[in-house]
N, CA, C and O atoms as CSV, one atom per row, in Angstrom:
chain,resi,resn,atom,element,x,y,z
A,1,UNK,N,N,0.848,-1.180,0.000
A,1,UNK,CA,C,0.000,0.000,0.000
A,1,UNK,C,C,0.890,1.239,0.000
A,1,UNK,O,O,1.878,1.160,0.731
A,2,UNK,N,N,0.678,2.644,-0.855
A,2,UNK,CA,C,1.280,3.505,-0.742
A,2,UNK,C,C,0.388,4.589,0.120
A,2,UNK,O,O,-0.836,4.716,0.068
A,3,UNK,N,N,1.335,5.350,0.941
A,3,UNK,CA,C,0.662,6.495,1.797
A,3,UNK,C,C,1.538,8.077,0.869
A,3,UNK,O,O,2.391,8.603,0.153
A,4,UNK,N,N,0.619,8.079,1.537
A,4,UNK,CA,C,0.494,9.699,0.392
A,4,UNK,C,C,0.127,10.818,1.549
A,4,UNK,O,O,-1.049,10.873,1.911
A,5,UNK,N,N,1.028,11.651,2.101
A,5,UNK,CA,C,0.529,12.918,3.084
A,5,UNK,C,C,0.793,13.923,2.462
A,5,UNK,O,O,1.491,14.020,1.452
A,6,UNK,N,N,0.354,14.571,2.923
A,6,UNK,CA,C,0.137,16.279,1.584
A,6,UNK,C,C,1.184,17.080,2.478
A,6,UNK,O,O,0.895,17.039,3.675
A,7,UNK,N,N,2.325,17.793,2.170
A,7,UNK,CA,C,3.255,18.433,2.885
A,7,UNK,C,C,2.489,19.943,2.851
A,7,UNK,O,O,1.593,20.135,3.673
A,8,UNK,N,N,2.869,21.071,1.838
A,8,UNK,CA,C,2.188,21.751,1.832
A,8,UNK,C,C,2.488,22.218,0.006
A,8,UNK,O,O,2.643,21.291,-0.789
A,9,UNK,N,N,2.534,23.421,-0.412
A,9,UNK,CA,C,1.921,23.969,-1.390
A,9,UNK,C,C,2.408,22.940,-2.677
A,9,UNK,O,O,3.452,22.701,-3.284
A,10,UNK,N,N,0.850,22.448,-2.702
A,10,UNK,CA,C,0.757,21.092,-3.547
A,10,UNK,C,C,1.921,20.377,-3.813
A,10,UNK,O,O,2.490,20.429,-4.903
A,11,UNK,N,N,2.375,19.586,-2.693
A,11,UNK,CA,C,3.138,18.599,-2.761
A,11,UNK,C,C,2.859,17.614,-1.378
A,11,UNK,O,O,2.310,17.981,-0.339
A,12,UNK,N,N,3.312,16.489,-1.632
A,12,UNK,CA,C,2.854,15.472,-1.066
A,12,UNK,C,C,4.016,14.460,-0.797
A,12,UNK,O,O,4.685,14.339,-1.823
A,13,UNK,N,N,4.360,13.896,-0.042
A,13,UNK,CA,C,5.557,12.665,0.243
A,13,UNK,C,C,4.602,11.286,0.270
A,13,UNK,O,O,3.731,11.019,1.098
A,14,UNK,N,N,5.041,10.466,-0.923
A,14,UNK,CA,C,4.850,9.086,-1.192
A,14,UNK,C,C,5.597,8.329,-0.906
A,14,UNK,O,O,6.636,8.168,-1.546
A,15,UNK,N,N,5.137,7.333,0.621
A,15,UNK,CA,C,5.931,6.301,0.634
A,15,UNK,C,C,5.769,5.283,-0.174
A,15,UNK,O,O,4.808,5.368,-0.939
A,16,UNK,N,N,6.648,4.022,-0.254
A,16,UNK,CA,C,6.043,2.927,-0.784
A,16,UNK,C,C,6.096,1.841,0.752
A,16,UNK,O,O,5.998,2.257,1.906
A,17,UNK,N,N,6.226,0.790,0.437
A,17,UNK,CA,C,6.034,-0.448,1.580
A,17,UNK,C,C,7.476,-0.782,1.937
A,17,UNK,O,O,7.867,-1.002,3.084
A,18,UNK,N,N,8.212,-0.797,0.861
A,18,UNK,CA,C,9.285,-0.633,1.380
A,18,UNK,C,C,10.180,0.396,1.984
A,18,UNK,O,O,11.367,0.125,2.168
A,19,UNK,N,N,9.624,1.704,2.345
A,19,UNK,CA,C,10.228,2.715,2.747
A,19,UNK,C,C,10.667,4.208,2.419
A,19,UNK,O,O,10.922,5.234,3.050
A,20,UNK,N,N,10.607,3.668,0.739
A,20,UNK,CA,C,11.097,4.734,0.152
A,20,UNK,C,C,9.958,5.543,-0.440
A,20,UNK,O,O,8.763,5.335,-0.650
A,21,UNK,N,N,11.201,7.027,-0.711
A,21,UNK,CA,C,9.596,7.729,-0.346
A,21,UNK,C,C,10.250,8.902,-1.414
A,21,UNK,O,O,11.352,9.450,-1.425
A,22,UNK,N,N,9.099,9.024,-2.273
A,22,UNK,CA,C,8.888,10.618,-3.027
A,22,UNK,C,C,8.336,11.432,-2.589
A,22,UNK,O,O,7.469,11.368,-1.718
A,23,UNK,N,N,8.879,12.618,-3.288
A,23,UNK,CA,C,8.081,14.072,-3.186
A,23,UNK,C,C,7.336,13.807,-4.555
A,23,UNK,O,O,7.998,13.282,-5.450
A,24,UNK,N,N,5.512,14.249,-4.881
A,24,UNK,CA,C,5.207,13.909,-6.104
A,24,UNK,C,C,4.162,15.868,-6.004
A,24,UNK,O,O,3.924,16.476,-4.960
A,25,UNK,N,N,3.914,16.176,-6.969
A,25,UNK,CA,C,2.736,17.111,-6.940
A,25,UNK,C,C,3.258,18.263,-8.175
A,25,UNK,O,O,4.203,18.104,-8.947
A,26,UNK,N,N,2.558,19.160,-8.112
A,26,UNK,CA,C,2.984,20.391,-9.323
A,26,UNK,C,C,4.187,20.847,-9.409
A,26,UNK,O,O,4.485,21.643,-10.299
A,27,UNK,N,N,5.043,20.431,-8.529
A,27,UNK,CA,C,5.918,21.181,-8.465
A,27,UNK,C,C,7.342,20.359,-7.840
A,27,UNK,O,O,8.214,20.894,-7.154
A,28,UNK,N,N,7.312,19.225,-8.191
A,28,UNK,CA,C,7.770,18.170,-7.888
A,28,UNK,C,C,8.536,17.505,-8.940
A,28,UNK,O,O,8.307,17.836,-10.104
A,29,UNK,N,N,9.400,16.629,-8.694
A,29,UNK,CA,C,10.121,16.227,-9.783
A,29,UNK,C,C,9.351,15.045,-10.983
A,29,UNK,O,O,9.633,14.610,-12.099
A,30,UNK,N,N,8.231,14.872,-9.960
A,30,UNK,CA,C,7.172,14.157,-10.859
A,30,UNK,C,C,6.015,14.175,-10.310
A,30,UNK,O,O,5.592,13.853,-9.200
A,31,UNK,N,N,5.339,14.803,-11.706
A,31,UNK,CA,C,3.519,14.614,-11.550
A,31,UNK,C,C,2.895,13.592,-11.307
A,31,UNK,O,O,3.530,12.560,-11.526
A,32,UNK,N,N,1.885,13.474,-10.935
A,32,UNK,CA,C,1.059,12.519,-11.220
A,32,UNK,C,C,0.922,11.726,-12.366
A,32,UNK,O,O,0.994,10.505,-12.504
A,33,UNK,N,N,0.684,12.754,-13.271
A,33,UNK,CA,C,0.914,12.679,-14.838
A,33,UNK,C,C,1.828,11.856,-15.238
A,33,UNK,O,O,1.652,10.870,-15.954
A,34,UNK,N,N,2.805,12.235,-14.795
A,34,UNK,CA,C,3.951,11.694,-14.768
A,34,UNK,C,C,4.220,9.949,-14.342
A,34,UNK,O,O,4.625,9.027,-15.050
A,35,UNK,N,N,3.775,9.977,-12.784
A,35,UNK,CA,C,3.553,8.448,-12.338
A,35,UNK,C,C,2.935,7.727,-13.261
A,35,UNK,O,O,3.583,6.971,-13.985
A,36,UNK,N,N,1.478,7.868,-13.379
A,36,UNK,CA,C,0.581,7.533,-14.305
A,36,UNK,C,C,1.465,7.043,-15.514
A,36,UNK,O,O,1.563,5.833,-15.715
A,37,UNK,N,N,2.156,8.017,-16.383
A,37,UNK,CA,C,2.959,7.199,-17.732
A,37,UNK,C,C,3.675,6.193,-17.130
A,37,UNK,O,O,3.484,5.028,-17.479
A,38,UNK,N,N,4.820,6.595,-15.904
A,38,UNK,CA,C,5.326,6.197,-15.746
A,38,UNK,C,C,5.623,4.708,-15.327
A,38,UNK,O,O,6.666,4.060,-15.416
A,39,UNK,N,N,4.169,4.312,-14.760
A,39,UNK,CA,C,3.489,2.770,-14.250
A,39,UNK,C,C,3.041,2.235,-15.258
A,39,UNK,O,O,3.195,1.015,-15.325
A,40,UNK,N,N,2.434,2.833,-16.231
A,40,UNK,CA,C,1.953,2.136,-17.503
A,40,UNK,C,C,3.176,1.645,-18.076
A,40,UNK,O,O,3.131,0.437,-18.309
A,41,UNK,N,N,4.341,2.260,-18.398
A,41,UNK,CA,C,5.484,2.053,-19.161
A,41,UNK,C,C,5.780,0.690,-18.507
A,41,UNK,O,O,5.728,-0.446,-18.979
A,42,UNK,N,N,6.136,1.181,-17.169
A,42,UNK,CA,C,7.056,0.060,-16.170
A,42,UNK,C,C,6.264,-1.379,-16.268
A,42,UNK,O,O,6.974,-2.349,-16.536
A,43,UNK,N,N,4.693,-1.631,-16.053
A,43,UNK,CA,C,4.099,-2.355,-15.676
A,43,UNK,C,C,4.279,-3.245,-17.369
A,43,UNK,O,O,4.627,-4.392,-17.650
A,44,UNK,N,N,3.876,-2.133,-18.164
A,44,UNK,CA,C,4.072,-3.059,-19.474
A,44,UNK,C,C,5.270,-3.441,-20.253
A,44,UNK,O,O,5.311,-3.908,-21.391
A,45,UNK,N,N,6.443,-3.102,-19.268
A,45,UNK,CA,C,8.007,-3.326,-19.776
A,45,UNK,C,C,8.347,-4.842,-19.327
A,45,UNK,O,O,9.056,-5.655,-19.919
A,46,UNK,N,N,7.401,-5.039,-17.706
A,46,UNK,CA,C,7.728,-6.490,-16.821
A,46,UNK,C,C,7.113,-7.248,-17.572
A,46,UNK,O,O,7.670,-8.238,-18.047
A,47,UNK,N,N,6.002,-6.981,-17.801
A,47,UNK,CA,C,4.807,-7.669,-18.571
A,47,UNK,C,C,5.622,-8.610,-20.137
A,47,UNK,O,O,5.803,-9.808,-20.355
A,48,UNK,N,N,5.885,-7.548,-20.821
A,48,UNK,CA,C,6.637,-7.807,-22.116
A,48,UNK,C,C,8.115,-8.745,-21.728
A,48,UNK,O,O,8.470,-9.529,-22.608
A,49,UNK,N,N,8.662,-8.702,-20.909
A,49,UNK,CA,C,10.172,-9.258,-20.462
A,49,UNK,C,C,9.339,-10.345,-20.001
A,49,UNK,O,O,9.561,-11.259,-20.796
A,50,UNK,N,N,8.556,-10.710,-19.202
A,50,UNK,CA,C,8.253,-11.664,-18.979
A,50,UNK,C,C,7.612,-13.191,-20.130
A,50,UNK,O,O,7.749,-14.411,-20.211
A,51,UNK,N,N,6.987,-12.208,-20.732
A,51,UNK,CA,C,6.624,-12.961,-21.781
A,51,UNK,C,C,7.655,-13.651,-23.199
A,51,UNK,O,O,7.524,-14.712,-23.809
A,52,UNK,N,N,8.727,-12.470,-23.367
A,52,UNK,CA,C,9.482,-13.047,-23.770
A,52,UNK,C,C,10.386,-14.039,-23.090
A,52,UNK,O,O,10.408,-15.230,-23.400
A,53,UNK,N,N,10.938,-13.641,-22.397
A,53,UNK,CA,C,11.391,-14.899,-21.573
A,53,UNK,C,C,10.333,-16.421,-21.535
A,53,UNK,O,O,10.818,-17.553,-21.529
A,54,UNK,N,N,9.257,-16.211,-21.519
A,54,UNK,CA,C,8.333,-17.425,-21.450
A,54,UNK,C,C,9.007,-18.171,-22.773
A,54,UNK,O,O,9.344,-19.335,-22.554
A,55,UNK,N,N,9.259,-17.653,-24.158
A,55,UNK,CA,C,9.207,-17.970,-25.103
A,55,UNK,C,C,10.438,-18.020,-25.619
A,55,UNK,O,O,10.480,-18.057,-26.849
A,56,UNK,N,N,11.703,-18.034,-24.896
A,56,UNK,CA,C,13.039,-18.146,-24.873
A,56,UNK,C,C,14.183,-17.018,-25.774
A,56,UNK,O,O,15.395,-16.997,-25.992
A,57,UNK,N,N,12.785,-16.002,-26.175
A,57,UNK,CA,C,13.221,-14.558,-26.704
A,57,UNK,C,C,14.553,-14.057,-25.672
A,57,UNK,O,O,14.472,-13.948,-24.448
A,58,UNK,N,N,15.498,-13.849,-26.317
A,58,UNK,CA,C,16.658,-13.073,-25.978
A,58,UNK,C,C,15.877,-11.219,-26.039
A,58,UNK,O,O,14.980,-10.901,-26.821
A,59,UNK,N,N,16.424,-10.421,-25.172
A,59,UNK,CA,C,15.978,-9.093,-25.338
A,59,UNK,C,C,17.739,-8.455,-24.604
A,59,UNK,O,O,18.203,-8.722,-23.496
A,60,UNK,N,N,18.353,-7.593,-25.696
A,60,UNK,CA,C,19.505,-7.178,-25.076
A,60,UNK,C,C,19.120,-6.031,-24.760
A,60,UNK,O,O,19.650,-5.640,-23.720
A,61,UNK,N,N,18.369,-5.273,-25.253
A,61,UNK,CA,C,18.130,-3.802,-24.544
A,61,UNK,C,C,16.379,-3.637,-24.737
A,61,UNK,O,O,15.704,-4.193,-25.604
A,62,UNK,N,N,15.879,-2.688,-23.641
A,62,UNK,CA,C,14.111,-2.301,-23.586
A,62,UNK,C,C,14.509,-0.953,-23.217
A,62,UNK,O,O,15.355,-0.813,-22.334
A,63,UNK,N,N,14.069,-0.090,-23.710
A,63,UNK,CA,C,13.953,1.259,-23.312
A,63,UNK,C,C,12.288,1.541,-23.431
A,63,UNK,O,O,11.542,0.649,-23.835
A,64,UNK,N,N,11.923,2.507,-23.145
A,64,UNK,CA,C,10.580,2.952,-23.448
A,64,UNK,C,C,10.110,4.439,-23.188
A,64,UNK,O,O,10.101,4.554,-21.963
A,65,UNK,N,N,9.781,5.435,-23.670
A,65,UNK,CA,C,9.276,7.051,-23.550
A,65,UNK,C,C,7.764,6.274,-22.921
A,65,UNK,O,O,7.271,5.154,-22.789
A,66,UNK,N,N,7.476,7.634,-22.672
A,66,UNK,CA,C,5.632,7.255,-22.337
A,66,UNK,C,C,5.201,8.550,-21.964
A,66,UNK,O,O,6.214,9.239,-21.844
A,67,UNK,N,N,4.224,9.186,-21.732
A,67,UNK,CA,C,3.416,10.163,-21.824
A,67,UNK,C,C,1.955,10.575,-21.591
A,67,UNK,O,O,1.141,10.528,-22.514
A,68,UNK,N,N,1.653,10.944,-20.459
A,68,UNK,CA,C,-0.031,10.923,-20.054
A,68,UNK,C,C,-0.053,12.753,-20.931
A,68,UNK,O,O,0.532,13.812,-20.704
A,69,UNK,N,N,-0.818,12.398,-21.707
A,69,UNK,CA,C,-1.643,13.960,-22.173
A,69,UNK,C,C,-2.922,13.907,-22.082
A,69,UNK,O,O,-3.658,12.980,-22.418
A,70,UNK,N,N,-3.230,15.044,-21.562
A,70,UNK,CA,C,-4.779,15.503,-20.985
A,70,UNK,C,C,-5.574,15.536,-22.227
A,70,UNK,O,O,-4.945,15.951,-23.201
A,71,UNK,N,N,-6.469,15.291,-22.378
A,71,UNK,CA,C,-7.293,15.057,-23.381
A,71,UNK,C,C,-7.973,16.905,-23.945
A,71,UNK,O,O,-8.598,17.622,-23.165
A,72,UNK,N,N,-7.679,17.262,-25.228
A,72,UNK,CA,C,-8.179,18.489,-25.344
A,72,UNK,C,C,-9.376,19.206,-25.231
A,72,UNK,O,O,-9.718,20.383,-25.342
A,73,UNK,N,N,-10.124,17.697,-24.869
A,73,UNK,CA,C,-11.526,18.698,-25.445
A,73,UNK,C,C,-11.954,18.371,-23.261
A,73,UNK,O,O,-11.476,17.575,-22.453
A,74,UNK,N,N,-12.769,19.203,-23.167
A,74,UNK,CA,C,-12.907,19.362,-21.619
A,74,UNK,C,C,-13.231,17.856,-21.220
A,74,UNK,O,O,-12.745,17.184,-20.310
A,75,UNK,N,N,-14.450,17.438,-22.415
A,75,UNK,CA,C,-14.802,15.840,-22.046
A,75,UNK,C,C,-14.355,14.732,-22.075
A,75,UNK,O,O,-14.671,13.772,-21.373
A,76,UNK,N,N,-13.257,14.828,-23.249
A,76,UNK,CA,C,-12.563,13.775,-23.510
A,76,UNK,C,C,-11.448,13.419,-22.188
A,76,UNK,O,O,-10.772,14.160,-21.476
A,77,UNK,N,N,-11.614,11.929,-22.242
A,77,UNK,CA,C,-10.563,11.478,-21.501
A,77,UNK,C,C,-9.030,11.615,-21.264
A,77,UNK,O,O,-8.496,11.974,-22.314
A,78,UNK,N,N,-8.394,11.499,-20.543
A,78,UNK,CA,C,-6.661,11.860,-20.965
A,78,UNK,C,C,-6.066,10.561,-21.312
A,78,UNK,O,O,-6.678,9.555,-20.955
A,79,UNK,N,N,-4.631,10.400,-22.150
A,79,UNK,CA,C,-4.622,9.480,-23.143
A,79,UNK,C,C,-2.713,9.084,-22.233
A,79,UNK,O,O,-2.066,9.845,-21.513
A,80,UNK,N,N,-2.408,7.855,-22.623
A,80,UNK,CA,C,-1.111,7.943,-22.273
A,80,UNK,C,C,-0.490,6.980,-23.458
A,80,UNK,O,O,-0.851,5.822,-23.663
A,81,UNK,N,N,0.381,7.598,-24.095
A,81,UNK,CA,C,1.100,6.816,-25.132
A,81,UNK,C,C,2.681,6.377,-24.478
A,81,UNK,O,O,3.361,7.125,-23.775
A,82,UNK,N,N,2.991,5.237,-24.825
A,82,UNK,CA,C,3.925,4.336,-24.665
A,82,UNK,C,C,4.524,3.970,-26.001
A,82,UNK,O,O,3.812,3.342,-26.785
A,83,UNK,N,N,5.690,4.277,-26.329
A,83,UNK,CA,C,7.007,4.061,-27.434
A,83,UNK,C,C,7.838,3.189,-26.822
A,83,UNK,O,O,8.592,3.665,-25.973
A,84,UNK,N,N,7.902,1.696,-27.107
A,84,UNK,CA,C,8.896,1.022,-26.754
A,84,UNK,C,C,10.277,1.061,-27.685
A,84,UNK,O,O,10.193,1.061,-28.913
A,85,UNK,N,N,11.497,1.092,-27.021
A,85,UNK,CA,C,12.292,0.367,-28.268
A,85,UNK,C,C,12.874,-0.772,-28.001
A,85,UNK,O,O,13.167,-0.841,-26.807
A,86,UNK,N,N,13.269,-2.028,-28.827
A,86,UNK,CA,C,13.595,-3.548,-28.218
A,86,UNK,C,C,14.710,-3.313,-28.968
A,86,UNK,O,O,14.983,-2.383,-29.727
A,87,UNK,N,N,15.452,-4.507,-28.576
A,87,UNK,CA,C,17.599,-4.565,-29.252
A,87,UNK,C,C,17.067,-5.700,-28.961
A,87,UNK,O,O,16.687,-5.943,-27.816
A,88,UNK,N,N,16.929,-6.833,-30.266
A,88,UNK,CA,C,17.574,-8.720,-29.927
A,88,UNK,C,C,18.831,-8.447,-30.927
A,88,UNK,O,O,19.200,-7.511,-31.636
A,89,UNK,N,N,19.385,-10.014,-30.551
A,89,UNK,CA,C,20.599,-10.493,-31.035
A,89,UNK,C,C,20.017,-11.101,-32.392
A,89,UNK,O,O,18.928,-11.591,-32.689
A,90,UNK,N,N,21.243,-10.854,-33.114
A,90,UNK,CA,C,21.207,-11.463,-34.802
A,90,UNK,C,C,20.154,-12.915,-34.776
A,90,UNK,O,O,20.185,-13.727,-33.851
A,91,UNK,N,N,19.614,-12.984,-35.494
A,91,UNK,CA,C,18.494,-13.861,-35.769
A,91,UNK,C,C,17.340,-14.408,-34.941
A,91,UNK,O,O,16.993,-15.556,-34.664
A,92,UNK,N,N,16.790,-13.028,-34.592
A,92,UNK,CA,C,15.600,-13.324,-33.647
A,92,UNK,C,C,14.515,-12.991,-34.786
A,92,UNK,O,O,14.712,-12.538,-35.914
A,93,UNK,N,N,13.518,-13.289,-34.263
A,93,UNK,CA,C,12.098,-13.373,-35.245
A,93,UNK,C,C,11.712,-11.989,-34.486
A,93,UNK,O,O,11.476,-11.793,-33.294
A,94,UNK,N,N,11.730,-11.134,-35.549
A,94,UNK,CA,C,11.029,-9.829,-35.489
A,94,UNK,C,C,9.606,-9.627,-35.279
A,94,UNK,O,O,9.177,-8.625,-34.708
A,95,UNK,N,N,8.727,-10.728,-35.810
A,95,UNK,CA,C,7.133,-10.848,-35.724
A,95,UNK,C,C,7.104,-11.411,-34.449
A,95,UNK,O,O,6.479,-10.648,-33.712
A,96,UNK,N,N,7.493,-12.391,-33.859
A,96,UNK,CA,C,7.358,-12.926,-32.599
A,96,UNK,C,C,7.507,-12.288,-31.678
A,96,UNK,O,O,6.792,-12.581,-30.720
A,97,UNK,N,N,8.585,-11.007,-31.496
A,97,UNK,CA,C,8.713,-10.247,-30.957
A,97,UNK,C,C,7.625,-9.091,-30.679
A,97,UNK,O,O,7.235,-8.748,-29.563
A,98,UNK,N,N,7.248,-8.607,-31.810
A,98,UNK,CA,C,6.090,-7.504,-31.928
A,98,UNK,C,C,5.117,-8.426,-31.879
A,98,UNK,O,O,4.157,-7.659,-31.962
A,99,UNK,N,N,4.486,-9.854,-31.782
A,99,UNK,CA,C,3.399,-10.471,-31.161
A,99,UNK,C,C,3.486,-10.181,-30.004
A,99,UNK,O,O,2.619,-9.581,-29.368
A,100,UNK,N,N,5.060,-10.758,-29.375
A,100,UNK,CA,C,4.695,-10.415,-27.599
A,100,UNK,C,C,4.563,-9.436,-26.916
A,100,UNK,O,O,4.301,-9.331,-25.718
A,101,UNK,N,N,4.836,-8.326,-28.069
A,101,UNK,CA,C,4.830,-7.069,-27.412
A,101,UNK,C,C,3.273,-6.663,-27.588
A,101,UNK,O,O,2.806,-5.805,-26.840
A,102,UNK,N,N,2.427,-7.312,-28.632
A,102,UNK,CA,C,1.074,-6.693,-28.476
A,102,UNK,C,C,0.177,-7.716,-27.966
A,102,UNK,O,O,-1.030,-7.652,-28.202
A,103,UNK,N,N,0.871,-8.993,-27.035
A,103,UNK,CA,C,0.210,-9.458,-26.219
A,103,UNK,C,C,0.334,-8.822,-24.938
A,103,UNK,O,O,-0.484,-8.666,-24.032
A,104,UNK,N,N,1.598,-8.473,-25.068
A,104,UNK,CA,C,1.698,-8.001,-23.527
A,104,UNK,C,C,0.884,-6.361,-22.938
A,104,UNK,O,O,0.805,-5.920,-21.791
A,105,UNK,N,N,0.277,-5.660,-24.507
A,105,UNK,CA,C,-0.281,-4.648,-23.964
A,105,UNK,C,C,-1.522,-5.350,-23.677
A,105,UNK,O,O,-2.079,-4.411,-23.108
A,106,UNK,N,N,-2.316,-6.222,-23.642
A,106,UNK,CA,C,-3.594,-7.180,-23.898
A,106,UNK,C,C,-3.471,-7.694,-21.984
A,106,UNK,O,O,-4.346,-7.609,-21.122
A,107,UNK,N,N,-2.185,-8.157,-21.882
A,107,UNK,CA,C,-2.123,-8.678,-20.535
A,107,UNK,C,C,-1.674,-7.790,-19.689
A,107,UNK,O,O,-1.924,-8.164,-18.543
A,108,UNK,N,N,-1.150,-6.828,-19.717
A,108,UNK,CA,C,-0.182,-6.069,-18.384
A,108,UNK,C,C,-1.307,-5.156,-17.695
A,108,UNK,O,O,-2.027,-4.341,-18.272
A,109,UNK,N,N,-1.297,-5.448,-16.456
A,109,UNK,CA,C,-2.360,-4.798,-15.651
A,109,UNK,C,C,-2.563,-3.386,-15.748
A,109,UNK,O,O,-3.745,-3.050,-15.816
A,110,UNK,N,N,-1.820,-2.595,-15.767
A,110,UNK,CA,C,-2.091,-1.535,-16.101
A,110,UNK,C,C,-2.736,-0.531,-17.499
A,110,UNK,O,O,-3.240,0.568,-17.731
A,111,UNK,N,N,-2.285,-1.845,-18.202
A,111,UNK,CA,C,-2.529,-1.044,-19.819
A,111,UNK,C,C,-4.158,-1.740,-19.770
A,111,UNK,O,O,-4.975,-0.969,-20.274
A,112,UNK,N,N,-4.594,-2.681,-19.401
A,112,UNK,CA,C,-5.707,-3.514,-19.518
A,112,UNK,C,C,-7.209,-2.215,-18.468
A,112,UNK,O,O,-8.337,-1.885,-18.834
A,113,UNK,N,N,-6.459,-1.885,-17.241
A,113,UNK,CA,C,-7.007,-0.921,-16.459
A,113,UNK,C,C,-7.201,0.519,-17.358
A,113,UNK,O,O,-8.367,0.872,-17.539
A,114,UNK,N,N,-6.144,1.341,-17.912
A,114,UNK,CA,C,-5.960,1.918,-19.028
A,114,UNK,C,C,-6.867,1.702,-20.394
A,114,UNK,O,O,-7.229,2.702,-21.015
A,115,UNK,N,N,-7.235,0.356,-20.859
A,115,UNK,CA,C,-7.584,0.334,-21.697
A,115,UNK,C,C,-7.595,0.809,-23.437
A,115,UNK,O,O,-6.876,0.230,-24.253
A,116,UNK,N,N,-8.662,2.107,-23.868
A,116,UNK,CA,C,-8.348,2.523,-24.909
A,116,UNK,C,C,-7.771,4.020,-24.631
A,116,UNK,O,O,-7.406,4.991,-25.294
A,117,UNK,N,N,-7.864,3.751,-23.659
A,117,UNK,CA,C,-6.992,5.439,-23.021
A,117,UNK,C,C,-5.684,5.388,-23.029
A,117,UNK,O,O,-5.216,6.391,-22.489
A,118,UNK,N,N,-4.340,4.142,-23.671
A,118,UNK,CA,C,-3.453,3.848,-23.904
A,118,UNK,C,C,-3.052,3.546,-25.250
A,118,UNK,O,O,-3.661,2.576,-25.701
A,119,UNK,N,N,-2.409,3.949,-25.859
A,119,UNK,CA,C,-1.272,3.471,-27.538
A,119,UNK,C,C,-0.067,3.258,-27.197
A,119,UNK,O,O,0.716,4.205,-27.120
A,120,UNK,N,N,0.290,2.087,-26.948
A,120,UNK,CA,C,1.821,1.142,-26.835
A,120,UNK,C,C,2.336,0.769,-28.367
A,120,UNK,O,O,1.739,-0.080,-29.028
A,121,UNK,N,N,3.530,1.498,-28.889
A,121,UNK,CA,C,4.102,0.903,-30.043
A,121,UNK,C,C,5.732,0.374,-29.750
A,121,UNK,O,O,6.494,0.750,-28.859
A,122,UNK,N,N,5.933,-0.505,-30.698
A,122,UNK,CA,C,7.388,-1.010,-30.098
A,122,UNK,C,C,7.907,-0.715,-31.856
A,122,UNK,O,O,7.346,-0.929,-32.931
A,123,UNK,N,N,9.268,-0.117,-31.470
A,123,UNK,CA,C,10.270,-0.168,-32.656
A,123,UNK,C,C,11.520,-2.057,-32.551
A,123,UNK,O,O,12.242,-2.554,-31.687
A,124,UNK,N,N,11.403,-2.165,-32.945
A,124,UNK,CA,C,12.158,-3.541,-32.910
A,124,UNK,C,C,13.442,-3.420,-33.604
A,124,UNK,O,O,13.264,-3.339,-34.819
A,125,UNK,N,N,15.196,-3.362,-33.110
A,125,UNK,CA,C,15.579,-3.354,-34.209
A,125,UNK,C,C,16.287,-5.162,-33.394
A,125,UNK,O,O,16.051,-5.682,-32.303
A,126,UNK,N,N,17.284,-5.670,-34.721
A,126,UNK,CA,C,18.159,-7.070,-34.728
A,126,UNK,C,C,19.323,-6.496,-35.078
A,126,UNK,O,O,19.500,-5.895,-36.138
A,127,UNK,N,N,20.236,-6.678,-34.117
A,127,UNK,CA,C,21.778,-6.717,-34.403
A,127,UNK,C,C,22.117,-7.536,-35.700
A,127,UNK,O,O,21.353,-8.484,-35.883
A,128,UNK,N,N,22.923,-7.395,-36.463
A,128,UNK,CA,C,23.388,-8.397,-37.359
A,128,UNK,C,C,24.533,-9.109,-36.646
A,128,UNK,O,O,25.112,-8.880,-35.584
A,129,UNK,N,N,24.676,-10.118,-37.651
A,129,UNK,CA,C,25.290,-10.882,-37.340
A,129,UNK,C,C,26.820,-10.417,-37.559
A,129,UNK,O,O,27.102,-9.664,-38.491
A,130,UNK,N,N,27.786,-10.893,-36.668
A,130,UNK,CA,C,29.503,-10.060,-36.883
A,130,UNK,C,C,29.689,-11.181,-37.881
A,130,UNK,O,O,29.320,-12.350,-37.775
A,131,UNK,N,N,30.355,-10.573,-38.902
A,131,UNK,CA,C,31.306,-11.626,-39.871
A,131,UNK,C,C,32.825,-11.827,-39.393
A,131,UNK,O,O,33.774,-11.120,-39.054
A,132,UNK,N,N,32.498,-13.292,-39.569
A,132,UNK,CA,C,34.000,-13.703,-38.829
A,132,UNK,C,C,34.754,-14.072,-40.077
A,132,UNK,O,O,34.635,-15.254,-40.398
A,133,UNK,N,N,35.386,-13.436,-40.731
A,133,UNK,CA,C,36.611,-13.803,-41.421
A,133,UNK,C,C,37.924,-14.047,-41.111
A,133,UNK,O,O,38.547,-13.340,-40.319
A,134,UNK,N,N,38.388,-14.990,-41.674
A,134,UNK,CA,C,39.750,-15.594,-40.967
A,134,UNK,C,C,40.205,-16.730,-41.202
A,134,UNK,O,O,41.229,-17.114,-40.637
């Protein structure tokens, strides 16, 4: 469980369970806004690593941007987009990869909670292979 006490001009100290603890609010090194992308990203980064791993996918690098924007029109909902980028090693299946990555927006708790109020895209690149001459 996280506790959340309001310090004063809109800011707040977030613990977590283990102890550690942010400053979060307007004026803080991170918004809400901010968390919000920021859990969607994270939740659907474990999500995706996990799944590849299920499937004996090598992943040498995951990075990911993400972004909660307020929705323009007063009614509309606010939206959070997620840009993954993946690094496999020379001869990985590029489709298998971008399957697990658009299973894993289907399964990861947060994007599923999120729903259509989320766009997760993954760039995929494959190392080539080193030529060994000699």
């Amino acid at each position: 469980m996280i506790e959340l006490v309001w310090d004063a001009d809109r800011l707040g100290t977030a613990t977590a369970p283990s102890g550690a603890t942010m400053t979060v609010g307007e004026h803080a090194h991170f918004s809400p806004d901010d968390l919000l992308a920021m859990a969607a990203a994270s939740c659907l980064m474990r999500t995706f690593l996990r799944l590849a791993d299920e499937g004996a996918a090598r992943i040498l690098s995951y990075a990911a941007t993400a972004q909660a924007a307020p929705a323009c029109a007063s009614d509309a909902a606010p939206h959070v987009t997620i840009h993954a980028y993946l690094v496999a090693p020379a001869g990985t299946d590029t489709r298998d990869l971008e399957d697990r990555f658009r299973r894993s927006t289907q399964v990861s708790p947060i994007t599923r909670l999120l729903g259509d109020r989320v766009t997760a895209t993954a760039e995929v690149r494959v190392l080539r292979a080193a030529n060994r001459a000699g």
